[in-house]
N, C-alpha and C positions, 0 to 999 in steps of 0.2 A: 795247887789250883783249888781254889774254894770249892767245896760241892755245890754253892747257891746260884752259881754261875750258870753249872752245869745244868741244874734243877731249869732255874727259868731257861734257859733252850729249849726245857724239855716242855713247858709249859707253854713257849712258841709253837715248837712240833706240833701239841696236841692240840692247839687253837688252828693251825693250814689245814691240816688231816680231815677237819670238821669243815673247813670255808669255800663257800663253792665262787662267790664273787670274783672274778676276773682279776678286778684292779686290784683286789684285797687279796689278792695268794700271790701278785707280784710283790707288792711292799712287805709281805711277811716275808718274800725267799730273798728280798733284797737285805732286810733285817737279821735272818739268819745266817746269812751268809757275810755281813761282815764281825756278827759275834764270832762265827765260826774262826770267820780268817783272825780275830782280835787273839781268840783264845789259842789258836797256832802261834800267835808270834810271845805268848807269854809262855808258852811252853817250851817254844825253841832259847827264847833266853834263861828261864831256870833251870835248860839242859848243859847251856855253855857256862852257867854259872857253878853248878854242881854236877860234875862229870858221873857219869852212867859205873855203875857197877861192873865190873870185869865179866863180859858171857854176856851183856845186855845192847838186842838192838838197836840202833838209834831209831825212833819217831816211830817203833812200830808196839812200843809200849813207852806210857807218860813217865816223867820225868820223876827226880825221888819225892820234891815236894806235892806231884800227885800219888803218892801213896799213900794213899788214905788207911788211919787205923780201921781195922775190920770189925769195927764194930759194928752191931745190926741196922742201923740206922741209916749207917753209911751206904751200906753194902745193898739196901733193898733202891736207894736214892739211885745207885752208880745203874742197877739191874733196872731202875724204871727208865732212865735216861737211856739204856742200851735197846730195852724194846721199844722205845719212842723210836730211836734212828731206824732201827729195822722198818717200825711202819710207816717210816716218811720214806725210807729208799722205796718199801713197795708202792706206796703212796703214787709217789713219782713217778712210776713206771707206767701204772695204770691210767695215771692221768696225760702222759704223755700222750698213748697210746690214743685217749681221745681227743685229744688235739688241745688238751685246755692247758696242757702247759708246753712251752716252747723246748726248744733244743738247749737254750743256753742256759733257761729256768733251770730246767731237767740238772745238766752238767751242776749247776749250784747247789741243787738240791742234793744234789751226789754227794756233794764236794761235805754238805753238811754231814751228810748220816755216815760219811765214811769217819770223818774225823772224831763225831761225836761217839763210835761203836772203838776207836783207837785209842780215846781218851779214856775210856771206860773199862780198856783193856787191866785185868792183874798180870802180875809179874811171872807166871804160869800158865797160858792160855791152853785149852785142849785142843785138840786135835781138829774138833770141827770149828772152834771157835777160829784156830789159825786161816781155814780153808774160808768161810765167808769174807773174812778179812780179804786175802786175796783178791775173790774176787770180787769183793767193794772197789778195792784200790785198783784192779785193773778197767773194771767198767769206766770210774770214775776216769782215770787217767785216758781211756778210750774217748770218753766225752770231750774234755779239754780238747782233743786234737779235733776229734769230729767237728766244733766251731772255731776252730783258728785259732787257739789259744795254747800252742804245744809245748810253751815254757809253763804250763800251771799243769800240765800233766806231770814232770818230771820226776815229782817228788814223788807222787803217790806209787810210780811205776819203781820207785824203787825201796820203797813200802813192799811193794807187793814181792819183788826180786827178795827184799830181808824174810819176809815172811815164809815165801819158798825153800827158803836154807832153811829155815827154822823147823818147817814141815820137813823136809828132808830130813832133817837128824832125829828130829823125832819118831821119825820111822823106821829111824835104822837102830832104836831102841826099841821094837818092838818083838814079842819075841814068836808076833805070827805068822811061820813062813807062808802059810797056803796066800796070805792078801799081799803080801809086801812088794811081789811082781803087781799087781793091778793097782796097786795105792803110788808104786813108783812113777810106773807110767803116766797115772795122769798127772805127777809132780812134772812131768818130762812135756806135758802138753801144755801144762799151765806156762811154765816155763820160756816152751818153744813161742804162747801168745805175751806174755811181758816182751821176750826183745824182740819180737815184730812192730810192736807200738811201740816200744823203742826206739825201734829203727826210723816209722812213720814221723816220732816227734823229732829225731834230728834229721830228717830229711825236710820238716818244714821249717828248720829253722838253719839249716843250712850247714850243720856240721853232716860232712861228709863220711869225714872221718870215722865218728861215731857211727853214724850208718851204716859203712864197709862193715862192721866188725862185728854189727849185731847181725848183722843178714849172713854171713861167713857162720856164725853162731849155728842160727838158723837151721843153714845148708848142712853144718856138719850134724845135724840131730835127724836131718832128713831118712840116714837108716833105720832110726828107728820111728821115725815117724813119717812113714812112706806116702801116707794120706794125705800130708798137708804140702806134698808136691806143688799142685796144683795155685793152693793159698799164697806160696811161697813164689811161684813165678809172677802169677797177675799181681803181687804186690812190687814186685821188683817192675814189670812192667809199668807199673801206677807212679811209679816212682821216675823212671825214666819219661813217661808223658808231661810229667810235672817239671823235669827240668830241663826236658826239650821246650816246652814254652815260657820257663826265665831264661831262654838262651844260653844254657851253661850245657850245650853240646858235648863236651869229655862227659862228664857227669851221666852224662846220657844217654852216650855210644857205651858206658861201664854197666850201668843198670839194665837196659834191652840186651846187652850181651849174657848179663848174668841171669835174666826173665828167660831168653834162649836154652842155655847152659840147664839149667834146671829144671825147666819144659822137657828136657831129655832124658832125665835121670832113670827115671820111672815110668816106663809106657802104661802102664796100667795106672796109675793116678795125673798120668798125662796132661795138661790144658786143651790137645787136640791140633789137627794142622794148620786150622784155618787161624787158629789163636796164634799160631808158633809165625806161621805167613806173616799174620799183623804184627807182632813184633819186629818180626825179620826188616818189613817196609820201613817201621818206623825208625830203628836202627840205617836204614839205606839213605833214608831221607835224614837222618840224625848230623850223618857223616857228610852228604852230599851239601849241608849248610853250613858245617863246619867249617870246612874246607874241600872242595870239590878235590882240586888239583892234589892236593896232598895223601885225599883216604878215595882216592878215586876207586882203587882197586877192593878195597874194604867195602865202598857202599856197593860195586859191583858184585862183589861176592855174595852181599846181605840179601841183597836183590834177587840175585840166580838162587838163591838156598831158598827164598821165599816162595819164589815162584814153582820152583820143584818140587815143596812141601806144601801149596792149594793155589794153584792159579788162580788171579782175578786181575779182576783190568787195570787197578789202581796200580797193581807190581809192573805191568807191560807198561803201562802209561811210565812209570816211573823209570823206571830201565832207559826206555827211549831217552828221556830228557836228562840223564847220567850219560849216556851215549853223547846225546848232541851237545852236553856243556863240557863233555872230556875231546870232543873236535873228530870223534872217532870217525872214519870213512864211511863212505856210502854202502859201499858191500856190508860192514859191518852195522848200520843201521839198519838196511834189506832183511838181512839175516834177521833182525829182532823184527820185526815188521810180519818177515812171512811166518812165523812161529806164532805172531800173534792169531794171522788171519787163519789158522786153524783152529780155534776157539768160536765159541757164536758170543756175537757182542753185538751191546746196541748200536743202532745208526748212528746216535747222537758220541756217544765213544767212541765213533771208526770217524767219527768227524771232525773230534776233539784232538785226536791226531794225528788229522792228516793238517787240521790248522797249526800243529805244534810243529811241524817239518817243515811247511812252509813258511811260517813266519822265521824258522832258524834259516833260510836261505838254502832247504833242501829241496828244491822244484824238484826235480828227479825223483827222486822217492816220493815226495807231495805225489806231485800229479800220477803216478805208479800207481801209488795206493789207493790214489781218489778214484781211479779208474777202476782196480778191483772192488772196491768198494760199491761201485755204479753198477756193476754186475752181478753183486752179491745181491745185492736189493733194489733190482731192475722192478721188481713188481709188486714193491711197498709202496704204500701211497704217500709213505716221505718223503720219494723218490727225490723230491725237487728241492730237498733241503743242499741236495750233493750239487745240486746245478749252482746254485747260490752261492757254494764255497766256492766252485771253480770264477763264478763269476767275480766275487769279492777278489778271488785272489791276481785271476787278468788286470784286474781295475786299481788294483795295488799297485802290479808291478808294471802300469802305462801302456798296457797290453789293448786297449779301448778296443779295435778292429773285430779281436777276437773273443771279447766280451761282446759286443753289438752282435758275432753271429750266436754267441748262446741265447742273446735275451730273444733274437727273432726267432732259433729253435721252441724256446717257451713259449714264443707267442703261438706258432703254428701249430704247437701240441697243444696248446689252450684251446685252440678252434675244430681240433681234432680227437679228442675223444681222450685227451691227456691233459687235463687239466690240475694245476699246481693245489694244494689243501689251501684253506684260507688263511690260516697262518702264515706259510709259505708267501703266498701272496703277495698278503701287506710286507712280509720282509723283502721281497723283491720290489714294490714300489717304493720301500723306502731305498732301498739303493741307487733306482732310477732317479727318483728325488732326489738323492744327494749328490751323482755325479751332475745332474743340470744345473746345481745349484753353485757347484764348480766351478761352471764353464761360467754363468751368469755374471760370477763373481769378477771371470775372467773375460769380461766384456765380449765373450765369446757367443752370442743372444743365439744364432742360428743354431749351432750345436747343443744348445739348452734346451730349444724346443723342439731336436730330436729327441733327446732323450725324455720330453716331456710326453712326446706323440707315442711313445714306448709305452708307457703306462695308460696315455688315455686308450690304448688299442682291449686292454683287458675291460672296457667298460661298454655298455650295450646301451643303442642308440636309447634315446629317451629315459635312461634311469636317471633315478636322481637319488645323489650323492654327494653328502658335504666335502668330503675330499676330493672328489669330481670337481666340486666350487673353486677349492684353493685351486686345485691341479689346472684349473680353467683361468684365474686371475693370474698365476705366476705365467701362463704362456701370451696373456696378454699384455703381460708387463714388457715380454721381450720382442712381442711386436712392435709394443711403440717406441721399445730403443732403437730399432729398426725401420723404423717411421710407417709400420703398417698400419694404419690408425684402423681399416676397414676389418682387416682380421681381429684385430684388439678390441675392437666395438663385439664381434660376433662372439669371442670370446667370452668378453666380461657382461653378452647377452643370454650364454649357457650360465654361467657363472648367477646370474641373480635368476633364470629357472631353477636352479639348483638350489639355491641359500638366499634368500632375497633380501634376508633382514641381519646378513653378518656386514658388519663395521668393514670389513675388508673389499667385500665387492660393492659398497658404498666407494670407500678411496676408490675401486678402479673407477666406477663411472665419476668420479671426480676429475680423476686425471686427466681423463680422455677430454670432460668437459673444458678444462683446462689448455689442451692441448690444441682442442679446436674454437678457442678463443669464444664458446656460450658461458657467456658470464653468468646468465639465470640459472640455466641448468648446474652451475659449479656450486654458483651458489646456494642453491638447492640442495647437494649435494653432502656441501660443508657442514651444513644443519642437521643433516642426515647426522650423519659424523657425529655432529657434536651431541645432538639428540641419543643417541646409541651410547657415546662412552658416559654418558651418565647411569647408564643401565648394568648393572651384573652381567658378565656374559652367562647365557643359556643356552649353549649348542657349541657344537663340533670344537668351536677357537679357545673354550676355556681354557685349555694349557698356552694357548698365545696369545687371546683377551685378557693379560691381567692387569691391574689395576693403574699399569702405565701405558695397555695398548692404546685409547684413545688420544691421551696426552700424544704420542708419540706421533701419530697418525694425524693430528692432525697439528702439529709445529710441521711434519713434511708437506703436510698440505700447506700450509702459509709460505716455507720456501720455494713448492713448486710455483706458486700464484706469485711472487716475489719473479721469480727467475723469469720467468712468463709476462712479465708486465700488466699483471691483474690485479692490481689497486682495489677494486671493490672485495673481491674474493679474497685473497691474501686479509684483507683488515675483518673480514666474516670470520673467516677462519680461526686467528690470531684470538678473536674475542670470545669464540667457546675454549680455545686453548685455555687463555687466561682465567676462565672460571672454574676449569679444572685441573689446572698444576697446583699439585703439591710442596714443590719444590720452590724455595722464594728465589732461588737466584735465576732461575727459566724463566719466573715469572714477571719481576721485575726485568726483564729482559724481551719478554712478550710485551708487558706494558709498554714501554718504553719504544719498541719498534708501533706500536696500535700508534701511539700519541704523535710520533712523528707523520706515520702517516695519513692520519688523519686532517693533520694541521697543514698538511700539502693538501689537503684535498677542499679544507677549507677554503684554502686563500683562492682556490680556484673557482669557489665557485660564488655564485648571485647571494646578495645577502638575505634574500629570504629561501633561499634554501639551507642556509647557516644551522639555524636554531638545533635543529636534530641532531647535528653532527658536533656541534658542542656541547649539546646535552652527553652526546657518548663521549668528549672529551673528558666531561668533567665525574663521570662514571667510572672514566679510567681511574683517574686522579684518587677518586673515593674509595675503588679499590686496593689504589696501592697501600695506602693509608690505613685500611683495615687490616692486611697482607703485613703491614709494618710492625702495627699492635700487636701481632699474633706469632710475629716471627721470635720472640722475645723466648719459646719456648723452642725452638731448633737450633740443634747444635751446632749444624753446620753453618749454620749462618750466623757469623761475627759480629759483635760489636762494630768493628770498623765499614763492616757490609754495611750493616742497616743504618749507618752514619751517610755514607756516599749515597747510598739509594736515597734515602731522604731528602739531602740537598739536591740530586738532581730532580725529584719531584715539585721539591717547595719552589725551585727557580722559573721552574715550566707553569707551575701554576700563579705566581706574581705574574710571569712574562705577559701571559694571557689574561689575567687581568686586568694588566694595562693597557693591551692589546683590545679588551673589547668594552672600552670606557663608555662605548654608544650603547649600551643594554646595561644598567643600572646592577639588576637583579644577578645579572652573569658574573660583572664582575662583582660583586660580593659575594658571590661563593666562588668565585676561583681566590678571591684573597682570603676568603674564611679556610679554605682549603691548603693554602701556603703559610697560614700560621698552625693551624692541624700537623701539618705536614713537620715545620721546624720545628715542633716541640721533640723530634725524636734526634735531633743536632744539638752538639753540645750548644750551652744557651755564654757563647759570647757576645761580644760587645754589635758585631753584625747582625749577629742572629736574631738579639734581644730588640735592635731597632726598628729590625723586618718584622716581626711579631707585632712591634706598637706602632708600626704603619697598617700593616691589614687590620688590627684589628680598628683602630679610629678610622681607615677607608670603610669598612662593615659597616660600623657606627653611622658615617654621614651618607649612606647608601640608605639605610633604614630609615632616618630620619626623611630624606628625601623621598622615597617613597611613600612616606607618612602624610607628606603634606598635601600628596596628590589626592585623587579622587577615591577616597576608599572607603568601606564600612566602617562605621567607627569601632567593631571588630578588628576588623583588618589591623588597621590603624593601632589600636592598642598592641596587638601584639607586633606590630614592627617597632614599637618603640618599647616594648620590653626587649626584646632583642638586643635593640642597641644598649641599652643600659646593662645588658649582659655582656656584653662584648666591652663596653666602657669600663665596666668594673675589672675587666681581665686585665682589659688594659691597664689601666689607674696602675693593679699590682706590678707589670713590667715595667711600668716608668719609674717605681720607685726603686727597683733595684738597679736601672740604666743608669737613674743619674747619679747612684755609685761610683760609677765608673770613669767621670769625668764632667766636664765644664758644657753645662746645655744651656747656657745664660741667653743665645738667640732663638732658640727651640720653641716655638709657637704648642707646643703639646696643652703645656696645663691649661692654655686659655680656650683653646679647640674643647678639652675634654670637660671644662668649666661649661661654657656654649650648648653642649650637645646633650648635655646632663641635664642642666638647665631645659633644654628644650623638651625634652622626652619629660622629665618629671613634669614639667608646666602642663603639659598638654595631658598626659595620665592624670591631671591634678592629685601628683603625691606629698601627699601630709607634711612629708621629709623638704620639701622643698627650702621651706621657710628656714631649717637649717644650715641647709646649703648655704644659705642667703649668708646667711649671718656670716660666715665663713668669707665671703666674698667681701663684705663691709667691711671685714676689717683689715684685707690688703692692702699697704701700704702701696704696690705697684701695679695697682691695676688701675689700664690705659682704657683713655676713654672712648674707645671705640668698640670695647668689651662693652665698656654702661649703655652703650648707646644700642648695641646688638640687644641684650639683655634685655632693656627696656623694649624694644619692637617686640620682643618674643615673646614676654611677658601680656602682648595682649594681644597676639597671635592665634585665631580661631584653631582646637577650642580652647585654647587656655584664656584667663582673663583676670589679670592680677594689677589692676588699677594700680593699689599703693605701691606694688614693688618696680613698679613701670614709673613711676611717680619717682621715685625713692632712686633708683639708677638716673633719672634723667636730671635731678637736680645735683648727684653725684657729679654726672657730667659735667654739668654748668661751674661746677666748684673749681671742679679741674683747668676748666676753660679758664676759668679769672687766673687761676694761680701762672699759668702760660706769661713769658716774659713778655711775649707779644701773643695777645690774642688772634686768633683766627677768624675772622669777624664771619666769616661763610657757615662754618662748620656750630660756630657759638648761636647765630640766629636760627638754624635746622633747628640744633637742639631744642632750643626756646619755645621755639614755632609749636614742636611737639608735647612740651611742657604745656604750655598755654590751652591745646586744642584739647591737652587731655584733661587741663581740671576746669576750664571754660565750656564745656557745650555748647556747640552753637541750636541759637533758637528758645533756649531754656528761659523763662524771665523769674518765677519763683527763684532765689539762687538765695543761699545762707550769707548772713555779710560776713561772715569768717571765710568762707570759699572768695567772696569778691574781694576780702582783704588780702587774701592770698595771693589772687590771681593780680590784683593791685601792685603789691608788691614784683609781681614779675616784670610788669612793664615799665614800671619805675626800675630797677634792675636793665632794662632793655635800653631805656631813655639816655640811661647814662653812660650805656657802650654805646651807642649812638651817637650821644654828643661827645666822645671822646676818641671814634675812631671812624675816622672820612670813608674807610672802606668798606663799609655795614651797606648790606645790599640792598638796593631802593623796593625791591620789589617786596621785601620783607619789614621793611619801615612803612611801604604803602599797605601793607596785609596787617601792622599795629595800629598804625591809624585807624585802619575800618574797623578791627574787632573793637579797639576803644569806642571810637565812635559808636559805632552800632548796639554798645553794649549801655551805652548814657540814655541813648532813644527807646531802650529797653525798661532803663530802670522810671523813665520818664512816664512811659505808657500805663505802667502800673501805678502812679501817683509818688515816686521815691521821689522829689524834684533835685534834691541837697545831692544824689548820688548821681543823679542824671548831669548834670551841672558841672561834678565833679571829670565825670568819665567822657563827658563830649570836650573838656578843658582839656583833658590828657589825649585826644584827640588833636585836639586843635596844636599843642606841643610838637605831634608826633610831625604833623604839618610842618614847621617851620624844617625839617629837618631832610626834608625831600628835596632832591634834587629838580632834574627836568621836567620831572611829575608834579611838582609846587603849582605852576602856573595852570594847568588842569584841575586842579582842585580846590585851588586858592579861595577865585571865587566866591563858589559854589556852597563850600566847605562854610565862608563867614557868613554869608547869608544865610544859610542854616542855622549855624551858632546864634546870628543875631536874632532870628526868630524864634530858636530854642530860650533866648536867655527873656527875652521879651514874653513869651508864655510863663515863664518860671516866675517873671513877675507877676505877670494879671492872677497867676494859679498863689502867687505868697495872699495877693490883696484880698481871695476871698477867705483864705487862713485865720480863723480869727484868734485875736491877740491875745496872751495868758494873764489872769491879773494877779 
């Protein structure tokens, strides 16, 4: 072993010894201690590599290539590294002492200074050098066991055993008789402490064996070591505790016999009887778990030795219950019983078992003893803990008759100058409480509310008392099973003087309200109710107010008002319920019963009483939906749950959508609410159509209320709306028509329509792109151009050209028609004309007249080419012509005037039954018109 090794350990030691910081003397001891353990396993191997000199310990001097030559150098290094371990073992000791280092530090820091003071040892150690050693390696090895680590003691304990021999012979080379007695002796004590720790480390690790043999050791050194008697039993004792509770009973019943055994040896270093007693029990009880039936006689014995050597109650108590689990007879239980009752023992112990006899099915001796007992301490003021056993035990054994005459003796002594402690008391009204709650159970309601009137007797008229309050509801409960509604009212009228603001005597007056058909007052009630469980309980019910009383309290309340035929109350009820379950499957189940009944309540009633009541329909709806979102984090509620829950929401709220098509605003939020709802379903091919119905129903809801009377506030924001709800849509129609052939599906042109309109009307920028998109459909029908165009100049939107621009679309369309429609082609026209003709206007551009020229020339020649162009609409080009020639006239255009009363006069030939009313009329005009246009050429003078 290098000495540089040794050196910096030693240069560690002296850096702890100085360090007061905390953290910093843990990471030194943890540092030292695994050099130490390094430098142990290089030692143990160049022990097995180079075997030890004949006469030479193992591990209690270093190995041959730690023999350092002795030279001065060496030898001062090896003696600075020995007083370093010395001043860390004291180091450690004192620092334990004030708590700045632990138990297990301490052990480590052992573990170092012992090893570093063994490595340092020569080949010749003196005599006190041997004795430190020792008791290095036995403290250390003390410490390992002390924290539970009795495999890292073993080695050093048997260090400390080499070194013993070693000291031993070394002494017996001495040649000074007068010490040799005093120097042996304490070899003999040192000794006798190695195999007690010995013994200690294989009893925590489980060799038995090992253990027998050192305590056997032990016991034989006992003569001459009289004094450690005592050490020697309580450890055998300690030993036997430890393996009576890893349930290794042999092990157990051998060690408390051998703590016994040796407790005896020596009266004068004795452990004492009270000690020998406790062993003795614990041995009784050792055996009695063992195996009762087998060491019955053993724990018997253990038992009677105990108790003959320091009575105490624990050995009677236990004797009894060896008695009553060995089936022993009643004389022979008496016998231990009356042995006892000449001892003084508390009440609470002569009660303990007289309940141990009676529950084994010894009434006879029970009641014996309870009666002695009753006498013994007729004039304690426990007195009434004894009534109580008796009474428990009638009450056990269906004995009721003659429990009812003790509970009325206590009552009469309560009024009489014998009244129970208050502990006593309450334990006796919790008895009464429990058998009424009995009978209760057992629909047995009169005998309930005797036993209830038992209890109310101990309370004096007028107090008040929150257990008075329950004690007053639970007997009004059982009135009204019994249909006494008048006592149950008087009752649950004590009941709120007493507690007025508990949740419970709320339910009672609900019940009652209930029961006597005031709908106000229940309802009233219910609010109560629900009002309260949003509240912390603060009084007497907080062990029965928790966080589900009200929930609970009031779904009974909605069944009572259900069972009762109380529609109003039951849906109160139900609707604080719902805001307070926690639970999604209660609550989508309270939902669900609100919505139904609600929608019975609807139908029945005037439609302007409606509104309110499908306001709280669609509240429900709102909540399930939020309840849906949030359930995503409870375990217990499955995927497949919140899938069902879902669709039966989303279905109820379509239904009802359709269901209330006469209020615009309703239904688009119950269908915004059924597309809400299906987004938590998986999104097939159903699912995804019902989404791109509500949401284009929303859309044409919005729009429609847009056009109504509204702010132009209003107004913009219902049609961003819809272009929100449009674009959601847009995105599901494009993954639908994935799915299959929509080639009839009216969607794109609806959701073209309604974009259109909302954009028009916002006049957004984006419009004119739209547009463009639209222009270039090859299949878009003309009844789209023809929408478009109205819409387009649709207050407030006002988009001339593109109204323009769809309606000559239109007309395109029309020509292209195999057979035109001559109806639908002259609408169109009509509307062409009026929109770039003004009527009344006479300034007009000749490019706008050339234009509008061209339409009627266009009109002229579906007119002359199809018999079924409607008169009324060929009399309506006539007159614009006309009218429009008299226009251009008035202002001096003669050549355009001329022209447009001509295409007039045209449109004339082409009139049906109408010709002959205009005919006329119409040429006399012309004639005068053209006869002006002359005299107007003549005074035109001519160009040269």
């Amino acid at each position: 072993m290098a000495v540089a090794r040794l050196v910096a350990m030693g240069g560690l030691v002296r850096e702890l010894v100085t360090e007061e910081t905390p953290s910093r003397i843990a990471a030194l001891t943890e540092e030292l201690f695994q050099a130490a353990g390094s430098v142990s396993e290089e030692s143990e191997r160049a022990a097995e590599a180079e075997p030890q000199l004949p006469g030479a310990v193992p591990l209690s001097s270093p190995p041959e290539e730690t023999q350092l030559p002795c030279t001065l150098g060496h030898t001062a290094a090896l003696a600075q590294v020995e007083e370093g371990a010395v001043s860390l073992w004291n180091w450690a000791v004192t620092k334990h002492m004030g708590s700045v280092v632990s138990d297990e530090q301490r052990a480590k820091l052992r573990f170092v200074a012992c090893k570093l003071v063994c490595l340092c040892e020569d080949g010749d150690p003196p005599e006190g050098t041997i004795r430190r050693q020792i008791l290095m390696c036995m403290k250390t090895g003390k410490s390992w066991i002390d924290i539970g680590k009795a495999d890292l003691a073993d080695g050093f304990l048997e260090i400390a055993m080499s070194s013993i021999e070693k000291l031993y012979a070394k002494l017996l080379e001495t040649d000074d008789e007068a010490n040799i007695h005093v120097h042996k002796a304490d070899v003999e004590k040192n000794l006798f402490k190695v195999l007690s720790y010995q013994a200690e480390s294989a009893v925590a690790q489980g060799d038995f064996q090992k253990a027998m043999m050192c305590v056997q050791r032990c016991k034989d050194m006992l003569m001459k070591l009289p004094k450690e008697t005592c050490y020697l039993s309580i450890l055998c004792y300690n030993f036997g505790v430890e393996t009576y509770e890893w349930k290794k009973y042999e092990q157990s019943s051998f060690w408390l016999s051998q703590s016994y055994d040796i407790g005896k040896m020596d009266k004068k270093y004795s452990v004492g009887k009270e000690m020998q007693a406790k062993v003795l029990r614990l041995l009784a009880t050792a055996y009695f778990e063992w195996d009762c039936s087998l060491y019955l006689d053993k724990a018997l014995r253990a038992i009677s030795l105990a108790n003959q050597e320091n009575f105490h109650p624990a050995g009677f108590f236990l004797k009894v219950k060896i008695l009553l689990k060995s089936g022993a007879s009643d004389e022979d239980i008496n016998s231990a019983v009356a042995e006892f009752l000449h001892h003084e023992m508390s009440l609470d112990f002569c009660l303990n078992t007289a309940k141990l006899l009676l529950e084994h099915g010894r009434e006879s001796v029970g009641l014996d003893f309870l009666k002695s007992v009753s006498q013994q301490f007729e004039s304690s003021p426990d007195f009434g803990k004894i009534a109580l056993l008796h009474i428990e035990f009638l009450l056990q054994n269906k004995r009721e008759l003659l429990a009812k005459q003790k509970v009325e003796d206590i009552i009469i002594g309560h009024y009489t100058g014998k009244q129970l402690l208050p502990e006593a008391l309450n334990q006796l009204h919790i008895i009464l409480w429990d058998r009424a709650a009995k009978h209760y159970e057992a629909k047995s309601y009169s005998e309930a509310l005797h036993w209830y009137n038992y209890s109310v007797s101990f309370y004096t008229p007028g107090q008040i008392d929150q257990n008075l309050a329950k004690l007053q509801r639970n007997m009004a409960s059982c009135y009204l099973h019994l249909k006494q509604v008048d006592k149950a009212k008087e009752a649950v009228k004590e009941a709120e003087r007493c507690d007025p603001n508990s949740i419970f005597t709320k339910f009672s007056v609900y019940k009652i309200a209930v029961m006597e058909k005031d709908t106000d007052k229940a309802v009233a009630a219910a609010i109560e109710i629900g009002k309260l469980a949003e509240k912390p309980s603060q009084h007497e019910d907080r062990l029965r107010a928790d966080e589900n009383t009200g929930t609970n309290l009031l779904s009974l309340a909605a069944q009572i008002a259900l069972e009762n035929e109380q529609q109003v109350v039951a849906i109160k009820a139900l609707e604080y319920l719902s805001e307070h379950l926690q639970d999604c499957q209660q609550l989508f189940a309270a939902l669900k019963c609100l919505v139904r009944l609600m929608l019975s309540k609807v139908m029945a009633e005037d439609e302007e009483k409606r509104d309110e009541d499908i306001n709280s329909i669609l509240s429900y709806l709102t909540l399930a939906h939020r309840r849906l979102a949030e359930s995503f984090t409870e375990e217990k509620f499955t995927g497949d749950m919140r899938i069902l829950e879902a669709h039966w929401f989303r279905k109820v709220a379509w239904n009802l959508a359709v269901q209330f098509r006469s209020s615009p605003e309703k239904m688009r939020d119950f269908f915004l609410l059924s597309f809400k709802l299906s987004q938590f379903c998986p999104s097939d091919k159903a699912v995804l159509i019902g989404q791109k119905t509500c949401l284009l129903m929303a859309a044409a809801v919005d729009l429609e209320l847009g056009r109504q009377e509204v702010t132009p506030s209003q107004q913009a924001e219902l049609l961003t709306q819809a272009l929100q709800h449009l674009q959601a849509c847009k995105e599901i129609w494009k993954i639908l028509k994935l799915t299959g052939d929509f080639g009839e599906d009216p969607t794109d042109t609806l959701l073209l329509l309604y974009e259109f309109e909302a954009r028009s009307k916002l006049n957004d920028p984006t419009l004119y792109n739209l547009m463009e998109s639209v222009w270039e459909q090859p299949q878009i029908e003309v009844k789209t151009l023809e929408i478009i165009a109205s819409l387009a100049m649709e207050s407030p939107a006002r988009y001339p050209a593109l109204c323009k621009k769809a309606l000559k679309s239109a007309l395109n369309l029309h020509r292209k028609q195999t057979v035109i429609d001559a109806e639908k082609f002259s609408k169109c026209l009509h509307s062409l004309i009026n929109l770039a003709l003004p009527t009344g206007l006479t300034d007009l551009d000749a490019c706008v007249l050339q234009e509008v020229w061209d339409y009627f020339e266009d009109a002229l020649s579906v007119v002359s080419s199809i018999d079924a162009y409607p008169e009324m609409e060929i009399l309506w080009l006539m007159t614009r012509a006309w009218n429009t020639g008299i226009l251009q006239y008035t202002v001096g255009k003669y050549r355009e005037a001329e022209q447009w009363c001509g295409l007039g006069m045209r449109f004339l030939n082409h009139l049906g039954s109408l010709k002959k009313s205009y005919e006329n009329h119409m040429i006399g005009l012309y004639s005068e018109v053209l006869d002006k246009l002359d005299r107007a050429k003549g005074f035109v003078p001519n160009e040269e």
